[in-house]
Kinemage of the C-alpha trace (Angstrom):
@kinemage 1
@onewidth
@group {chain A} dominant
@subgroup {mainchain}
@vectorlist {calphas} color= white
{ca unk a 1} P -4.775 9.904 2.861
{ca unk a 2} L -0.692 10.226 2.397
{ca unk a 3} L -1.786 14.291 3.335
{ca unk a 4} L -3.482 13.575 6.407
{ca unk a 5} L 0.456 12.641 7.259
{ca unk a 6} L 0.381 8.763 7.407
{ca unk a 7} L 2.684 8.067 4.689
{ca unk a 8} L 0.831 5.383 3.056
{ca unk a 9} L 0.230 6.601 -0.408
{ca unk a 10} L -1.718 3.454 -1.750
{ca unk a 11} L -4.202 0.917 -1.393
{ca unk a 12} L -3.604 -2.491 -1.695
{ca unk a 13} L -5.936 -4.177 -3.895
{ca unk a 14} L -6.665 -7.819 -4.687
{ca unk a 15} L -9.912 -8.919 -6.879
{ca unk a 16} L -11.948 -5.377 -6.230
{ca unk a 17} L -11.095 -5.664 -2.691
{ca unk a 18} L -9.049 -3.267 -0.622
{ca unk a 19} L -6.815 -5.143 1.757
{ca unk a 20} L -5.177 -2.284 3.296
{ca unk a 21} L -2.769 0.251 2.777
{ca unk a 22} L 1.007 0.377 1.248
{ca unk a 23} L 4.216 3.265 0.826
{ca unk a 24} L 6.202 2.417 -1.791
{ca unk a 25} L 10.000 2.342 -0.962
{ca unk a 26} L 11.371 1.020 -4.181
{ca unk a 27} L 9.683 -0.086 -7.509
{ca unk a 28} L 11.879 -3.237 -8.461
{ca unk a 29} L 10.907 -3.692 -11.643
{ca unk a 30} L 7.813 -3.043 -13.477
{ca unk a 31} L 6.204 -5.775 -12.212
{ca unk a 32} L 6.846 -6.066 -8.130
{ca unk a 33} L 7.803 -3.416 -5.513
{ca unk a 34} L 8.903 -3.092 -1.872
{ca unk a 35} L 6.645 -1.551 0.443
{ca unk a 36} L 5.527 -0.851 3.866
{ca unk a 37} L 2.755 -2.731 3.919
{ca unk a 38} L -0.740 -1.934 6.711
{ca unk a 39} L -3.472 -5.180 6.505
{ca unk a 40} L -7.052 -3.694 6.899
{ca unk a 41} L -7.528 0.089 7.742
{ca unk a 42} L -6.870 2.118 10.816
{ca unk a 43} L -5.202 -1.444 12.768
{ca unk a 44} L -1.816 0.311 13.307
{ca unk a 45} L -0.552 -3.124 15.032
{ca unk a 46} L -0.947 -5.167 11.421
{ca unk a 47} L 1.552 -3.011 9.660
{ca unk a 48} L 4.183 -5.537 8.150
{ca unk a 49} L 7.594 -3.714 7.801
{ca unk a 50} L 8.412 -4.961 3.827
{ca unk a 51} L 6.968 -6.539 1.888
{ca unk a 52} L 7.072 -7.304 -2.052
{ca unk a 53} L 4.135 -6.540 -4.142
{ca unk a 54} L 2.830 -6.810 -7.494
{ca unk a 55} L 2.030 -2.977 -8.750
{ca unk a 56} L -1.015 -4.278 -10.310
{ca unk a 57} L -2.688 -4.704 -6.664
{ca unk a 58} L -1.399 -1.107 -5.981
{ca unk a 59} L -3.494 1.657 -6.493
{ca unk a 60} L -2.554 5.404 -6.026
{ca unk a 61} L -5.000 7.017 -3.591
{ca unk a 62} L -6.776 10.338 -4.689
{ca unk a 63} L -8.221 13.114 -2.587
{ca unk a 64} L -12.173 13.164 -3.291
């Protein structure tokens, strides 16, 4: 979680699947946004520095 100080404040989603992990820098437009991006969870080597994404395949984490 973005409170257990990792920054990354969403998941990144694609057909019911989680992907991995984004922080938002800038939302574009309604439709795209730049973000850090992380591929698969806890693999600190596949973060990709920016990256554009759709804010349909971003979803806003929540504590349990």
């Amino acid at each position: 979680m973005a409170s257990e100080g990792n920054g990354f404040t969403h998941y990144l989603v694609s057909k019911e699947v989680v992907l991995g992990e984004a922080c938002i820098i800038e939302q574009c437009n309604e439709w795209i946004s730049l973000a850090f991006i992380k591929l698969g969870i806890d693999r600190p080597e596949a973060v990709i520095p920016r990256a554009f994404v759709e804010n349909h395949a971003l979803v806003p984490k929540t504590a349990n």
